[in-house]
N, C-alpha and C positions, 0 to 999 in steps of 0.2 A: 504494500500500500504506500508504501516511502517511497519508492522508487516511482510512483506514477504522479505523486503529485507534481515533481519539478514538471515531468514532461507535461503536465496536464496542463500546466501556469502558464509553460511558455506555449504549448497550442492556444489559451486563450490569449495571450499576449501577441500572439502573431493575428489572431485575426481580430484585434480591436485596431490595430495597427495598420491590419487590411479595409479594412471597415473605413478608416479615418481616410486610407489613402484613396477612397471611391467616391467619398464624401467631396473629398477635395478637386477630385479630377469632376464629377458631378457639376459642383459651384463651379469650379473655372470655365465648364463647355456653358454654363447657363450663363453665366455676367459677358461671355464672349458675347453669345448670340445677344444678351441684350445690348452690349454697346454694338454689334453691327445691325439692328434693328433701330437704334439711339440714331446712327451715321447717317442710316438710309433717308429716314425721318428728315433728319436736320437738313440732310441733303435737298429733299425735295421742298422743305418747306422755304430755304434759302432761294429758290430758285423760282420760285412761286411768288417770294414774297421783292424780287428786285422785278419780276415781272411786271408788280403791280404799281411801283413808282412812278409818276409822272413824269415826264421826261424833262430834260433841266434845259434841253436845246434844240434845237429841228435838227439836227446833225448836221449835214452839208448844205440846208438852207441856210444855217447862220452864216457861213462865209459871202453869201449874195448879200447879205443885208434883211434878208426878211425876218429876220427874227427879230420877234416885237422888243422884247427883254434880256439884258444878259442873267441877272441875277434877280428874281422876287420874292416874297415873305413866303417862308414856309409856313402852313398854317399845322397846327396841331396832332392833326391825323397823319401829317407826310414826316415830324417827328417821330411819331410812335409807330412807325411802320419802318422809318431808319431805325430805333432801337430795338425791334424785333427782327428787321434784317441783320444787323449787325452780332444779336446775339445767337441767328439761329446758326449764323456764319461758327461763332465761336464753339460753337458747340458742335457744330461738323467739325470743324479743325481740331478741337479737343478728339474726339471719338476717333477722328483719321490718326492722328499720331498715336494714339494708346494702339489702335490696331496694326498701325503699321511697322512700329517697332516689340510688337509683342510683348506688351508690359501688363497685360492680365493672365 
């Protein structure tokens, strides 16, 4: 009965140890796929959201002259649609670098 317990300790020692390491491998496939679900996300809504900006110039009209304004008031909505572009930008760039250097 002495002779079974050591072995018996380290079989249960080996498979909490197993256990932990599945656990682990587990979370890291899941936080993967959530920050490449986070990227995809950030990605489209970045691109969605510079879609929806007003345009600041007629592009190659302004060199004729037609352009009414160089620069005018942003009004509050074209604010908070830069600060939702700019964060969703961040937040793609966040998620592109943790995946692209495999740091999860």
């Amino acid at each position: 009965m002495n002779e079974r317990e050591p072995v018996s300790l380290k079989c249960e020692i080996f498979l909490e140890i197993h256990l932990l390491n599945n656990i682990h491998v587990i979370i890291n496939k899941l936080m993967l796929n959530f920050i490449t679900v986070i990227q995809i996300l950030s990605g489209l809504a970045t691109g969605f959201l510079i879609l929806a900006h007003e345009p600041k110039s007629e592009g190659l009209g302004s060199i004729g002259g037609s352009a009414h304004h160089f620069k005018g008031m942003q009004s509050s909505a074209e604010d908070k649609l830069d600060q939702l572009t700019w964060a969703s930008f961040i937040l793609f760039l966040g998620a592109s670098i943790i995946l692209g250097f495999n740091l999860v």
